[in-house]
C-alpha positions in Angstrom: 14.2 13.6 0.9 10.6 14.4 0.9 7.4 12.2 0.4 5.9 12.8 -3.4 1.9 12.3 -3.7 2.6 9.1 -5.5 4.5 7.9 -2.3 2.0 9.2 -0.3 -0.6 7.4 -2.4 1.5 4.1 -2.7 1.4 4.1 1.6 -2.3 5.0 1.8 -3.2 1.7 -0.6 -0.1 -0.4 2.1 -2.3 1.0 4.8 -5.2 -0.4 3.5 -3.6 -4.6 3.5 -4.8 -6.3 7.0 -1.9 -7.6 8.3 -3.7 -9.5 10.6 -4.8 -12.0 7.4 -2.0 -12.6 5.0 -4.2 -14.1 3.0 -6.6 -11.4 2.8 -5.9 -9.0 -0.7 -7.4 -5.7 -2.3 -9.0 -5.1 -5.7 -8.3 -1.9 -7.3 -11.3 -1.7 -9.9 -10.2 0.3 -13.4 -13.4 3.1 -11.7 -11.4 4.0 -9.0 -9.4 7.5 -9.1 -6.3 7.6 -10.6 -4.5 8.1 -8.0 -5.6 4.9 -7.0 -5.1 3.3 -10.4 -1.6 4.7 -10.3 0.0 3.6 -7.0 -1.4 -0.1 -7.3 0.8 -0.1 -10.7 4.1 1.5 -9.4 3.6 -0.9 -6.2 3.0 -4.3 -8.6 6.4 -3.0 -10.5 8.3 -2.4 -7.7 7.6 -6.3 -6.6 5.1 -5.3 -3.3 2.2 -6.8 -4.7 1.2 -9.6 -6.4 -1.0 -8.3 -9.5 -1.2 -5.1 -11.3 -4.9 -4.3 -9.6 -3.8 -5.3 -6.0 -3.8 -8.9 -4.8 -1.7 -9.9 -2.0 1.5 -8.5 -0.4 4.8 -10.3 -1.3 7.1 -10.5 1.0 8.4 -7.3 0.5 5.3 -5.7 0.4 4.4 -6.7 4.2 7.8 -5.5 5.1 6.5 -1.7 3.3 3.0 -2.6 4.8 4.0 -3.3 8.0 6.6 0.0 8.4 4.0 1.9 6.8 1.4 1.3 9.0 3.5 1.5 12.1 4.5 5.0 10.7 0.9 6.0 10.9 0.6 4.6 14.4 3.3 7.0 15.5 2.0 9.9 13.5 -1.2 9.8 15.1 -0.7 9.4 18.5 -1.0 11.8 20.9 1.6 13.4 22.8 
């Protein structure tokens, strides 16, 4: 299994949530690239989201947020 660019979009916009503040969101704006655009909507229909432009995790989503992030933590560390 490999990572398609619209996975690899959907993680950079998980990467973006501060787990820190649940109750802190994002707004995806209808300027913003497609790519963007794109992943925000595959993430609100797969349930990780709470509104079609962003909003808050659900529970499921800070599960994804929380993996996703902790994949980048391990991906850039140094050896």
């Amino acid at each position: 299994m490999t990572f398609t660019p619209d996975m690899i979009a959907e993680l950079e916009l998980l990467a973006l949530y501060n787990l820190d503040n649940h109750q802190e969101g994002i707004k995806v704006h209808n300027n913003a690239n497609s790519k963007a655009i794109g992943a925000v909507t595959r993430l609100h229909q797969k349930g990780l989201i709470s509104a079609a432009d962003g909003g808050y995790l659900t529970s499921l989503g800070l599960d994804a947020a929380e993996h996703a992030q902790a994949l980048l933590t391990i991906l850039n560390s140094k050896p």
